[in-house]
C-alpha positions, 0 to 999 in steps of 0.5 A: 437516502436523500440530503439537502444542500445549500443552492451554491454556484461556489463550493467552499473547501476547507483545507486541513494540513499544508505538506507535499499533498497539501500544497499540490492540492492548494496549488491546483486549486488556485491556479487552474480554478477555472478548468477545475470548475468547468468539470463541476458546473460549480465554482470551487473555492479554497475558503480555509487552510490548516497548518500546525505552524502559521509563521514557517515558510511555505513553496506557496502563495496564500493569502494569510487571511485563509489561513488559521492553525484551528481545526474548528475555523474549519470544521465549525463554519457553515460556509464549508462544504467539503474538508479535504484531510491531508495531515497523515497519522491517527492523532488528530486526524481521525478525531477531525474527520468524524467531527466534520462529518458530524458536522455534516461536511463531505470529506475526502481524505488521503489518510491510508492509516485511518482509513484502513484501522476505521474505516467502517467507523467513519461510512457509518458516520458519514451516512448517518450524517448524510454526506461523503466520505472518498479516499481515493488518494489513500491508495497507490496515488494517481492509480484510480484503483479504489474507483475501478473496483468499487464501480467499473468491475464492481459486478466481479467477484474476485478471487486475488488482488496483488500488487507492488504499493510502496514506491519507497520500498520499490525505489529501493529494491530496484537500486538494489537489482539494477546497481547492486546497492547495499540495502542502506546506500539504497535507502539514503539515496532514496531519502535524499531524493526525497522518497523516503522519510528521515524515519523510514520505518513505515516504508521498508519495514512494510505498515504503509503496504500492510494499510493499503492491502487492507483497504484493497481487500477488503473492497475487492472482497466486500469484507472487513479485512483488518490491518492485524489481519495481514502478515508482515515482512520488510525488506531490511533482510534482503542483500545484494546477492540475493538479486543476483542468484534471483536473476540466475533463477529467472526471478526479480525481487518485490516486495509484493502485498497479496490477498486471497480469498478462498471461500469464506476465508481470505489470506492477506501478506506483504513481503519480500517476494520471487516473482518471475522476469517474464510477469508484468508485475516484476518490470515495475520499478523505481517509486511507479506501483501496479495493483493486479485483480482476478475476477470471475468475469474480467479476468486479470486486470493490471493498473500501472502508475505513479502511486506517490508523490505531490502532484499523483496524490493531489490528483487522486484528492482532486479527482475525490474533490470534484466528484462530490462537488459535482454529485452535490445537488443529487441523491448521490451518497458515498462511502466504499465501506458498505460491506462492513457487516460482511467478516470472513475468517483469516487464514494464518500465514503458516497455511500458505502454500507456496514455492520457497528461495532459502539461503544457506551458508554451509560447510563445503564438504560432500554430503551437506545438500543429502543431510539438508534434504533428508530434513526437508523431505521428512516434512514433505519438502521437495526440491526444485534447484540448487545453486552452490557458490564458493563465496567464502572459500578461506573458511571452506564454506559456501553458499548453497541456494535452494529452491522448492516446489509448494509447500506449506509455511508452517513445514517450511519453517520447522524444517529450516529449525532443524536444518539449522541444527547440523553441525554443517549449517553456519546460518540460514541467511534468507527465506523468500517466498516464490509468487508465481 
């Protein structure tokens, strides 16, 4: 498949949404224009930029002569070559992304909901128009993560893709860990540090995860792997005592996002997870992010890096940016999304089999541990080690910790409604699945 472009010696970008992103993307490109064309061979020039309010004050020099707050400056003029979508949300950016593209522009977004709920919808459309469609940036920042498994290792056929991809939520699970935070201490802290959002939802209530889980499964495993398809869990539930027995057990706490593939079918989760000290995944902390891949012929591939931010963003966009411009004159059409007739079923989440921490608070009499393990046995649960702790020793109860060998969720969960049951059991205070 061929296109025609313009013979240029300057590409003209046209920039919707002037917010963290925004302004790292608008700043590089008029600071360092220079640098930036040497890797192109061309000129990039930041021709127009769209914001929702014209008049509010900005960290920013640009000239008012570039700037509109039409969607259609930009979208409709010929002289932009390449839109760079950096507003965030559904609505109007998934509407504005096809118009460009039908428009034929290239497009390079940072949007992961977009990409993740319409993603197939918009590489049709971007072929069918013959031009780009990159999105680098909608995943885990400044980790070139989509590049590699979509080029580098793209001959592997990979059986697991995992990886710590919120650097909110992982901010504030190792303020958690390391400072024993309350769980909202932790949270402001991170929102007055500008990690989180004022509504926080997104990050600790783990969508923004589920969205990137779903764009990196479905390139890992070159099929449709919807965000209804991926489980979910935040961290709202977890509580300071939880990371301290997880050290006297040998385990950190993430909140980890996981895809399998098995066969035809894949499995795809993010929660709150066990993962042992001595694993590298478990030594990434604060807003940093990894993303793991199995492959047959690579083997376990690990990349660390800043996975938010203005200036890791902005160089995931750049780097989107450049490559299209540099590919302009060639027959060098893009879009990840070409597995997109490829479906594979779903394995739902009560199929999981894996190793179980639950948390009880129990009456400290003698028996309790035989009555609860009765239970568990009788559903094919096995023990693996117990901590007991005499936390409320005024109410003669005490915290019991057990861990498990693997079992499966569905006979996790129906043991754990019948343990809750027993007269001994005041309350099941946490489950947390073990990745090893």
């Amino acid at each position: 498949m061929s296109y025609v472009v313009k013979d240029l010696s300057e590409i003209n970008i046209g920039l919707m949404g002037l917010g963290i992103v925004g302004v790292g993307v608008a700043r590089r490109l008029l600071s360092d224009k220079s640098q930036i064309s040497s890797k192109t061979g061309r000129g990039l020039n930041l021709a127009r930029v769209m914001v929702r309010d014209i008049n509010k004050p900005r960290d920013i020099q640009i000239s008012p002569d570039i700037i509109t707050a039409e969607p259609e400056d930009i979208i409709s003029d010929p002289s932009i070559d390449i839109i760079v979508e950096v507003i965030g949300g559904i609505d109007p950016a998934k509407s504005l992304i096809v118009k460009a593209l039908t428009q034929g522009k290239h497009v390079v977004t940072a949007n992961k909901e977009v990409v993740a709920k319409y993603g197939p919808e918009l590489h049709r459309v971007a072929m069918d128009n013959h031009v780009n469609l990159l999105y680098e940036a909608s995943v885990c920042g400044a980790i070139p993560v989509l590049s590699v498994l979509t080029n580098p290792l793209l001959s592997n056929t990979f059986r697991n893709v995992r990886g710590i991809i919120n650097g909110t939520s992982n901010y504030i699970l190792t303020d958690m860990a390391y400072n024993n935070a309350h769980f909202d201490i932790a949270l402001k802290e991170a929102q007055s540090l500008g990690y989180a959002e004022s509504d926080p939802t997104n990050d600790v209530d783990s969508f923004d995860a589920v969205y990137k889980l779903s764009i990196l499964a479905s390139l890992a495993f070159r099929c449709r792997v919807s965000p209804d398809d991926v489980y979910r869990e935040g961290i709202r539930e977890l509580k300071s005592q939880d990371f301290q027995y997880a050290r006297e057990l040998g385990y950190a706490i993430k909140c980890l996002a996981v895809a399998d593939r098995k066969g035809d079918a894949v499995q795809a989760r993010v929660y709150p997870a066990l993962i042992p000290i001595d694993n590298m995944i478990a030594k990434v902390d604060g807003v940093y992010n990894a993303v793991e891949v199995s492959g047959d012929l690579c083997g376990q591939v690990l990349l660390h890096g800043l996975g938010a931010g203005r200036e890791p963003t902005a160089s995931a966009v750049l780097g989107d940016v450049i490559q299209i411009a540099s590919q302009m004159s060639k027959d060098g059409l893009r879009s990840q999304f070409d597995y997109i007739e490829n479906t594979y079923n779903v394995i739902p989440i009560d199929d999981l089999e894996t190793r179980y921490y639950i948390r009880l608070v129990v009456t400290d009499t003698a028996g309790v541990l035989a009555q609860i393990a009765k239970i568990l046995g009788s559903k094919g649960i096995s023990i693996a080690s117990v901590l007991q702790k005499d936390t409320f020793p005024e109410e003669q109860k005490a915290e019991l910790v057990i861990t498990t060998h693997p079992a499966y969720e569905a006979s996790v969960q129906k043991a754990l409604s019948e343990v809750n049951e027993l007269d001994v059991v005041s309350d099941i205070s946490n489950i947390i699945r073990i990745e090893g």
